[in-house]
Backbone as CSV, one residue per row, in Angstrom:
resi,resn,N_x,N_y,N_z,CA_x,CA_y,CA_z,C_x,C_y,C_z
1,UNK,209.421,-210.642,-27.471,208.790,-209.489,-28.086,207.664,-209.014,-27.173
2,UNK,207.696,-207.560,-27.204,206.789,-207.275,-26.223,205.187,-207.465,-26.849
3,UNK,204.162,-207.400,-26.519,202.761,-207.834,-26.786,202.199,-206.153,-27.565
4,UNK,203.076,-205.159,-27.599,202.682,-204.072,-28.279,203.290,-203.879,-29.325
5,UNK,204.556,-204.598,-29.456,205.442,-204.861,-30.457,204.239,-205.659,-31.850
6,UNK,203.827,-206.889,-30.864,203.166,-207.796,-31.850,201.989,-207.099,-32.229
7,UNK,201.443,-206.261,-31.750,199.999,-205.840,-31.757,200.353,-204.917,-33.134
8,UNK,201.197,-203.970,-33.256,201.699,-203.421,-34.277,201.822,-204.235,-35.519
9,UNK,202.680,-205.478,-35.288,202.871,-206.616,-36.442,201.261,-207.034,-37.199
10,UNK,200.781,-207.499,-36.210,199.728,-207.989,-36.189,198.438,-206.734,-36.748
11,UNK,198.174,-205.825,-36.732,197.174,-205.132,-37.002,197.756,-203.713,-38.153
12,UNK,198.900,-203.702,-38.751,199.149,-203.026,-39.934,198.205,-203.318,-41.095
13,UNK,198.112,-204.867,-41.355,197.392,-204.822,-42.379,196.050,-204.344,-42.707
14,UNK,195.281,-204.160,-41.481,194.205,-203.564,-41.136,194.080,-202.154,-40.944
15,UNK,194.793,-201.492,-40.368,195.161,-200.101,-40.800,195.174,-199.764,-41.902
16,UNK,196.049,-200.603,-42.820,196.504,-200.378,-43.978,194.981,-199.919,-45.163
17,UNK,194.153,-201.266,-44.795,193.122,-202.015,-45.792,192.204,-200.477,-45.229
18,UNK,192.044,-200.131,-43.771,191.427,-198.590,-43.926,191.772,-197.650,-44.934
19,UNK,192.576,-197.314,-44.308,193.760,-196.374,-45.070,193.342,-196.003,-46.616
20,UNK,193.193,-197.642,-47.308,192.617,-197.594,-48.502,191.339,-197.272,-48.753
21,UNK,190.755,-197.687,-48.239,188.831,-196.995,-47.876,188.891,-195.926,-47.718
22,UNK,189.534,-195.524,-46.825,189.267,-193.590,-46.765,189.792,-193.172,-48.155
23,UNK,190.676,-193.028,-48.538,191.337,-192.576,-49.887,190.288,-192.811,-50.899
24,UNK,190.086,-193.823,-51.108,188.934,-193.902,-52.177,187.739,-193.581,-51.914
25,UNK,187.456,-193.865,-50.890,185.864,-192.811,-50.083,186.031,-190.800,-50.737
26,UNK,187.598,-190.337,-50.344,187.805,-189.261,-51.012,187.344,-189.154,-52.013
27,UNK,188.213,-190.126,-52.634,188.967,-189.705,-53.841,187.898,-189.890,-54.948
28,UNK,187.060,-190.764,-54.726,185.755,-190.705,-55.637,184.576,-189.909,-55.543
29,UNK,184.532,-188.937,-54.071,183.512,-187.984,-53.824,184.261,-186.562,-54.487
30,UNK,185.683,-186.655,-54.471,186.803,-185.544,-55.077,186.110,-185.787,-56.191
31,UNK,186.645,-186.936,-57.273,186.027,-186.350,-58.538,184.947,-186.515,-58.849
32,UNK,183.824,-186.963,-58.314,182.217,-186.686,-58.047,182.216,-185.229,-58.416
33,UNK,182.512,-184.627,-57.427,182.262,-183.112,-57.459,183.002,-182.244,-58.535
34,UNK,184.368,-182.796,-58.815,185.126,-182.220,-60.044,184.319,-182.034,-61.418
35,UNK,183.581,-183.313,-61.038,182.699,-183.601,-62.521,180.871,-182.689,-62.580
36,UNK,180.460,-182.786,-61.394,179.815,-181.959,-61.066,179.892,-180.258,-61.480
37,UNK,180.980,-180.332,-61.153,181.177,-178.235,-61.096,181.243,-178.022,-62.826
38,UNK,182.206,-179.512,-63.760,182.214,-178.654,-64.747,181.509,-179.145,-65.917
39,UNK,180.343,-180.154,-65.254,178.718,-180.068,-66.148,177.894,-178.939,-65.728
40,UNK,178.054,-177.605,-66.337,177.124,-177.002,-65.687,175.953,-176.908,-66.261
41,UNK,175.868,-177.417,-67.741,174.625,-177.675,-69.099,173.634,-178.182,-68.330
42,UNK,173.634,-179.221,-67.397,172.717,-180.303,-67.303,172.397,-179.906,-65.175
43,UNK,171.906,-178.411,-64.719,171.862,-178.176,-63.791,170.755,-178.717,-63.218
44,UNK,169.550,-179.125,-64.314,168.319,-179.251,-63.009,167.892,-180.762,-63.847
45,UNK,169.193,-181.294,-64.015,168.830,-182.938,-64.766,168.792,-184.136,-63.414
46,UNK,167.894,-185.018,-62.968,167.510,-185.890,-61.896,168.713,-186.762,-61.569
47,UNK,169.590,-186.926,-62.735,170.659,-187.797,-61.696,171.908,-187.326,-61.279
48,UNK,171.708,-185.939,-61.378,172.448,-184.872,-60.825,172.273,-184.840,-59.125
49,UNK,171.029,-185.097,-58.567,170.816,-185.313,-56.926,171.094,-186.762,-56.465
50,UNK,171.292,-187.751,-57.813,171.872,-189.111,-57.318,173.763,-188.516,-57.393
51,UNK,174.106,-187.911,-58.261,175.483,-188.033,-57.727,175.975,-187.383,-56.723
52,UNK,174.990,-186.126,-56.258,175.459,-185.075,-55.072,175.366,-186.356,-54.027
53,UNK,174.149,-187.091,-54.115,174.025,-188.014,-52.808,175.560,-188.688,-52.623
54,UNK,175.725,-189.215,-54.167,176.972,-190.339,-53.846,177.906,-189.820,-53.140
55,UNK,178.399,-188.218,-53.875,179.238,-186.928,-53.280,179.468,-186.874,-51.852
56,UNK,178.677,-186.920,-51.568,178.356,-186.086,-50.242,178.879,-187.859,-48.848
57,UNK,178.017,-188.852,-49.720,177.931,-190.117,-48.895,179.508,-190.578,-48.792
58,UNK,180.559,-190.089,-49.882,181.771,-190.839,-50.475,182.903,-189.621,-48.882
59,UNK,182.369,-188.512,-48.906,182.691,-187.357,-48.013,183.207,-187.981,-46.902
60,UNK,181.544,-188.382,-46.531,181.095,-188.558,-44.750,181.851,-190.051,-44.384
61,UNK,181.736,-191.192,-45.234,182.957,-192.184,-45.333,184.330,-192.287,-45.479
62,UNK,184.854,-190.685,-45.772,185.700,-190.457,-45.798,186.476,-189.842,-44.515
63,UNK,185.706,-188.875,-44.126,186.015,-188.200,-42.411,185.367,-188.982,-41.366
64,UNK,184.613,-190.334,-41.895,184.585,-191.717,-40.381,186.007,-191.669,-40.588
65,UNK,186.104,-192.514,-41.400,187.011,-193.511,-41.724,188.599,-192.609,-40.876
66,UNK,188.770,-191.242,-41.610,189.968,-190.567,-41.183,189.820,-190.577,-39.693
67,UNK,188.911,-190.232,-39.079,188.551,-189.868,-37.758,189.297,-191.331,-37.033
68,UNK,188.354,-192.169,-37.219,188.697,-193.482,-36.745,190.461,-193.627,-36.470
69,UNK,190.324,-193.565,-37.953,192.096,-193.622,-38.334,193.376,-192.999,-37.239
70,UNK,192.929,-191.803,-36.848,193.493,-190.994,-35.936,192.895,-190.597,-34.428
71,UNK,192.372,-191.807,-34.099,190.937,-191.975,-32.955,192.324,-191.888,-31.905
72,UNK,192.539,-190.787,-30.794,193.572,-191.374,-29.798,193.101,-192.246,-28.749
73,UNK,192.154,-192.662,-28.492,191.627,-193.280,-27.676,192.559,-194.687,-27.590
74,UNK,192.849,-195.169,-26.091,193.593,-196.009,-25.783,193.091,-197.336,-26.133
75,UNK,192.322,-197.828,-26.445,191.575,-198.904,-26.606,191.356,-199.898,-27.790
76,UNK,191.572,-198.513,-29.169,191.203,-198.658,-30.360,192.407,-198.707,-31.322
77,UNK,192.480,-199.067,-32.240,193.431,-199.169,-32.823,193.340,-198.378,-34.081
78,UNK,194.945,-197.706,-33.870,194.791,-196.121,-35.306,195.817,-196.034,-35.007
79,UNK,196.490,-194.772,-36.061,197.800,-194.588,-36.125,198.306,-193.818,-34.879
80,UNK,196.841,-193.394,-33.997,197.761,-192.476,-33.303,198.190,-193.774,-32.280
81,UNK,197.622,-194.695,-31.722,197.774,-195.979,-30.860,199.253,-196.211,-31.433
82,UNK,199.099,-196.529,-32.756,200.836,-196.881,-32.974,201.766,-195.696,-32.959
83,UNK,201.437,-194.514,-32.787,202.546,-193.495,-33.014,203.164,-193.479,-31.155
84,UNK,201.643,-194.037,-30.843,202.173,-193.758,-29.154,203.007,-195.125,-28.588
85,UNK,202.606,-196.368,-29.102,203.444,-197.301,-28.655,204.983,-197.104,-29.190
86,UNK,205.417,-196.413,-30.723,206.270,-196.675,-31.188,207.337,-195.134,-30.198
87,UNK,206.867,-194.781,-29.372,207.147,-193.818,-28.579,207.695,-194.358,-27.012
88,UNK,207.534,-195.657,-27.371,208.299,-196.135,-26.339,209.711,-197.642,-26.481
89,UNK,210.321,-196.651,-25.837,211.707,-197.315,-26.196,211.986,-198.767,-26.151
90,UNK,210.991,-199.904,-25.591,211.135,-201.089,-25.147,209.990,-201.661,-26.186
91,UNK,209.084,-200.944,-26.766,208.536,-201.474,-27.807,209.021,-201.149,-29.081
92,UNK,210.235,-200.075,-29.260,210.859,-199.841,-30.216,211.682,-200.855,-30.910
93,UNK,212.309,-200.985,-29.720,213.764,-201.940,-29.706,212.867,-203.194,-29.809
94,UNK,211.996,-203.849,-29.462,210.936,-204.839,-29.509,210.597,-205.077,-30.487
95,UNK,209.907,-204.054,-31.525,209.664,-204.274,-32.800,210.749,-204.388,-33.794
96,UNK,212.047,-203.660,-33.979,213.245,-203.725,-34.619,213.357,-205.089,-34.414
97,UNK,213.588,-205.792,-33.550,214.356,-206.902,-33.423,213.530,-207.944,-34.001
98,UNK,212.189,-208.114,-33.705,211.019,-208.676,-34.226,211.331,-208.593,-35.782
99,UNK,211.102,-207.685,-36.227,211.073,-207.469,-37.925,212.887,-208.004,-38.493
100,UNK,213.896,-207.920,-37.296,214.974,-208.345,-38.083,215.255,-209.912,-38.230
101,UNK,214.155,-210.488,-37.145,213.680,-212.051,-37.025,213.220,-212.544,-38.135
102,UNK,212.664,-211.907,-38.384,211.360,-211.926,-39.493,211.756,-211.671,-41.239
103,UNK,212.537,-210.810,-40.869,212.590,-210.353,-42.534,214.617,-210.207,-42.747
104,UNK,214.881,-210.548,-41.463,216.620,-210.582,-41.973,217.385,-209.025,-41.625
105,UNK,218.568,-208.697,-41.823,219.025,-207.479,-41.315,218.508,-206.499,-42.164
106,UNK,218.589,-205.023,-41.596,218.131,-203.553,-41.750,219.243,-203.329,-42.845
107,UNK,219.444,-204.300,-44.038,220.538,-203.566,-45.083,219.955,-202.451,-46.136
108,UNK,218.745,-202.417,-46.342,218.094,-201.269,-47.443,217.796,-199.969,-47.043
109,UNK,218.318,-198.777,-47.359,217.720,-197.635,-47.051,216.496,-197.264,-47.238
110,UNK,215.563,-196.478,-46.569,215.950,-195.788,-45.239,215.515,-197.284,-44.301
111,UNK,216.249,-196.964,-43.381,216.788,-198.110,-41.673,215.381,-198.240,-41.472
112,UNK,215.118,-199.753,-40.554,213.809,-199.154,-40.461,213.883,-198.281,-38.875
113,UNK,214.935,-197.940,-38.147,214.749,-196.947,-37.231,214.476,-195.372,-38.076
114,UNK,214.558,-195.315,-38.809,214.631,-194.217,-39.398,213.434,-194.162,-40.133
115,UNK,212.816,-195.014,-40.313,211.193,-195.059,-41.112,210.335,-194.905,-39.500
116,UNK,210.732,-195.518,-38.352,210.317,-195.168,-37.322,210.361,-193.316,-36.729
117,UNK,211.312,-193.070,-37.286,211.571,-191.821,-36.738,210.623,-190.854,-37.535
118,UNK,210.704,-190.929,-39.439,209.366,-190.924,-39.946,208.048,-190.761,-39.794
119,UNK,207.715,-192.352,-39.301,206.425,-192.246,-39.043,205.952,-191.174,-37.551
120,UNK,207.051,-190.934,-37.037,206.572,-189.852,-35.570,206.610,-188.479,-36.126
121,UNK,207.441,-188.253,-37.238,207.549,-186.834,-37.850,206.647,-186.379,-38.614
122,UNK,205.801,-187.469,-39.313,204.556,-187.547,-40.304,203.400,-187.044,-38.955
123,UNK,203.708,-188.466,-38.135,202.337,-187.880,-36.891,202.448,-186.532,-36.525
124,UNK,203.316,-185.602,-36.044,203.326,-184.445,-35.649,202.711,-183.441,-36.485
125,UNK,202.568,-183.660,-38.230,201.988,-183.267,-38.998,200.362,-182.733,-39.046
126,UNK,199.742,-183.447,-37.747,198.646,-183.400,-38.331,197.964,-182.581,-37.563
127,UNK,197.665,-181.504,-37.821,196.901,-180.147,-37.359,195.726,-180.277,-35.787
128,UNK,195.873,-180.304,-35.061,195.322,-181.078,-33.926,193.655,-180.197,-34.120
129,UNK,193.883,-179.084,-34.354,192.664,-178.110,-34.625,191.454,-178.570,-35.852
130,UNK,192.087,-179.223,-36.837,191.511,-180.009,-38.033,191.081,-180.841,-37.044
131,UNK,192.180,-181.817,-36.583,191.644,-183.077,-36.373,190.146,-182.782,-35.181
132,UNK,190.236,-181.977,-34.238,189.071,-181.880,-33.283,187.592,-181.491,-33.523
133,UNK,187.587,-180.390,-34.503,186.821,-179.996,-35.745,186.437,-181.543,-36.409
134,UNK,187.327,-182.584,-36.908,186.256,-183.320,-37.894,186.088,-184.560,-36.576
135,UNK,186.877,-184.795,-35.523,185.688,-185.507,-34.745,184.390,-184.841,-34.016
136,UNK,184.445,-183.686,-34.084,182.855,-182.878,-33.396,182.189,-183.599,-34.748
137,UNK,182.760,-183.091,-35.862,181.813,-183.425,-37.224,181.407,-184.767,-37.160
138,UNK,181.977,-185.515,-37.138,181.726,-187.111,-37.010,180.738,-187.267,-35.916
139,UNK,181.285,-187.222,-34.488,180.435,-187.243,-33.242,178.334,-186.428,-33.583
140,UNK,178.332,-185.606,-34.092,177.803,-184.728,-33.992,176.648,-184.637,-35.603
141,UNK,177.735,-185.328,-36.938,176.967,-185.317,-37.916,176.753,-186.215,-39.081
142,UNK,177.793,-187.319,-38.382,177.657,-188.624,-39.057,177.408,-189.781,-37.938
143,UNK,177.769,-189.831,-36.877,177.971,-191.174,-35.991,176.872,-191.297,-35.022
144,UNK,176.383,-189.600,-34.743,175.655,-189.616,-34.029,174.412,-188.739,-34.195
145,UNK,173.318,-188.558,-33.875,172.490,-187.409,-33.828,172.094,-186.940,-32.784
146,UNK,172.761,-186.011,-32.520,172.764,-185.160,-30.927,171.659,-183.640,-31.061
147,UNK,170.915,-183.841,-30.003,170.186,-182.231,-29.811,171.407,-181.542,-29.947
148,UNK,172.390,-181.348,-29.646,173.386,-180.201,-29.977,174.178,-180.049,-31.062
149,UNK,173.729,-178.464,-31.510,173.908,-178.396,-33.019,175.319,-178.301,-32.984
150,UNK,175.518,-178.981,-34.245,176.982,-178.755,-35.009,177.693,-177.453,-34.849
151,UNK,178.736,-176.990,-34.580,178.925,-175.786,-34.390,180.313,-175.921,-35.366
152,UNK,180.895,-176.549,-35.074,182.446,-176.591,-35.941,182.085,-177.890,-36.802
153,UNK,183.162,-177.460,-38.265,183.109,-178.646,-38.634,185.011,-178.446,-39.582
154,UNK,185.155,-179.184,-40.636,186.029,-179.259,-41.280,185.837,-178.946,-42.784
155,UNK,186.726,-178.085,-43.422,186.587,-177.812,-45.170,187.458,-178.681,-45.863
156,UNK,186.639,-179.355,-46.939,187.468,-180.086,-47.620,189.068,-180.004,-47.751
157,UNK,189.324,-178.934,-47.735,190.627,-178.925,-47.581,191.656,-179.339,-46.721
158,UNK,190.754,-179.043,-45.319,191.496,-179.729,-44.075,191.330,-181.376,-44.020
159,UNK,190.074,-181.800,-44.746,190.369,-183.374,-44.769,190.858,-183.864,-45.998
160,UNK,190.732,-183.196,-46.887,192.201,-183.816,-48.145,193.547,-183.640,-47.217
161,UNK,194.311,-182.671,-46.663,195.436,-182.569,-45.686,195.550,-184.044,-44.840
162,UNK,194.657,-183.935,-43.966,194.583,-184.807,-42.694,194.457,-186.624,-44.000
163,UNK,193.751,-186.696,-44.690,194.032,-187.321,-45.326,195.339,-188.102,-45.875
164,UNK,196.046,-187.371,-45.997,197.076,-186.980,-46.845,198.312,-187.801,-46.135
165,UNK,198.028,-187.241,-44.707,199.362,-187.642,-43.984,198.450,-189.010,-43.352
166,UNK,197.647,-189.630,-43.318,197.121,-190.659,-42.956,197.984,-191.631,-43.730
167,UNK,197.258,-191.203,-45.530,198.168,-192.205,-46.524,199.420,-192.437,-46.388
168,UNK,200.325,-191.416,-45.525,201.555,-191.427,-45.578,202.431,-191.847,-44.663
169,UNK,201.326,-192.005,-43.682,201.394,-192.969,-42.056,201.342,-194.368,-42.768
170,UNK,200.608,-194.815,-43.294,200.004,-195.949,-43.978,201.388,-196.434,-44.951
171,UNK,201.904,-195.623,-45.273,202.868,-195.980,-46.333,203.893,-196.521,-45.553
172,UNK,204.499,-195.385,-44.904,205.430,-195.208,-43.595,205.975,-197.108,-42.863
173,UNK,204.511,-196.885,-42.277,204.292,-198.584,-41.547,204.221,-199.547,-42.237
174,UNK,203.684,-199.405,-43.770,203.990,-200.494,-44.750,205.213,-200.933,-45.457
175,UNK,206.034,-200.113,-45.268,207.544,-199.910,-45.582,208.063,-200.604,-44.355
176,UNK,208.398,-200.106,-43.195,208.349,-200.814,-41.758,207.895,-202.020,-41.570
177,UNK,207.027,-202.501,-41.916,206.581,-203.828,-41.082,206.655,-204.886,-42.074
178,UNK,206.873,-204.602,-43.639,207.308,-205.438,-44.673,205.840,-205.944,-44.971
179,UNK,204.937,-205.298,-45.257,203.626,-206.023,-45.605,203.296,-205.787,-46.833
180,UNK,202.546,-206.577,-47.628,202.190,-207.136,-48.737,200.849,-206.037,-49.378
181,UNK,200.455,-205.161,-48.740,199.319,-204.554,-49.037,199.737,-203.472,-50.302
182,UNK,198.735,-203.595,-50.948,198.691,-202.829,-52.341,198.100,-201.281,-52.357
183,UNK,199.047,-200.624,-51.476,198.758,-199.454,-51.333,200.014,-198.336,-51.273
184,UNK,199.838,-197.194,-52.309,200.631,-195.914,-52.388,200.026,-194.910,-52.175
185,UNK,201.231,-194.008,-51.411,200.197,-192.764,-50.731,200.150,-191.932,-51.634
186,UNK,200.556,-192.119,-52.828,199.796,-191.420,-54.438,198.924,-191.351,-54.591
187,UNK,198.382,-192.396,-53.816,196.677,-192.857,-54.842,196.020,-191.851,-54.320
188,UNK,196.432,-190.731,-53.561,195.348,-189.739,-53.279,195.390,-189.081,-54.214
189,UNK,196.106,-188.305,-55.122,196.324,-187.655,-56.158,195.828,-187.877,-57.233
């Protein structure tokens, strides 16, 4: 097995256990604010600026976390690291054979070449313009504090999206690699 094959085996579950952090980093600043917009009785009540804080904090843990998630940097490990190893034909065939060691023949639909083919069709999904936008945001207004002002950033909408297909990368490879982690790419919903 090739050593990128294993690196894949080996570091899903950790992807995965992100995967889940960002979603709920969302998904609890999502209905933070849901709940927010439709108390409007109680506008100038004091623990109204404790939940914007939580809001806002559940956000910025949410677009690390995605950022990270989709970091292409060669070094680090994210889905785009695995979308690029699984892009090569000798770690393909490497990992197939690995997982048929492991878990017995490819008899259940979908193959897992075909959950492979998947997870590259999910990656192509993801808006490269979003994604550059919320690493300036990250670089620029969570990770770092730079004299240079923020100029772009991302609307909730583009990181519920980018989100979205993260969970579904996450699912994708958890289906694929046969792992035990307690995660559906529902739970964004």
């Amino acid at each position: 097995m090739t050593s990128d094959a294993e690196f894949i085996l080996t570091n899903t579950d950790r992807l995965i256990t992100v995967t889940i952090r960002c979603v709920i980093s969302f998904g609890a600043a999502d209905g933070l604010n849901d709940f927010l917009l439709a108390d409007k009785k109680d506008q100038h009540q004091d623990w109204r600026e404790t939940v914007w804080c939580f809001q806002r904090d559940g956000l910025l843990m949410a677009a690390l976390r995605a950022t990270i998630l989709l970091d292409p940097h060669e070094r680090v490990l994210s889905f785009a690291g695995i979308n690029r190893r699984l892009g090569r034909p000798e770690v393909r065939a490497a990992l197939l054979q690995a997982l048929e060691d492991r878990h017995g023949p490819d008899d259940i639909p979908p193959s897992r070449a075909e959950l492979i083919d998947e997870f590259h069709e999910t990656f192509k999904e993801i808006d490269q313009d979003s994604y550059k936008r919320l690493r300036q945001f990250r670089n620029r207004g969570i990770a770092h504090l730079t004299p240079e002002q923020m100029l772009k950033s991302v609307t909730i909408g583009e990181l519920r999206a980018l989100i979205a297909i993260i969970s579904r990368l996450a699912e994708t490879l958890q289906h694929l690699c046969q792992v035990q982690s307690a995660f559906r790419s529902d739970m964004l919903d």
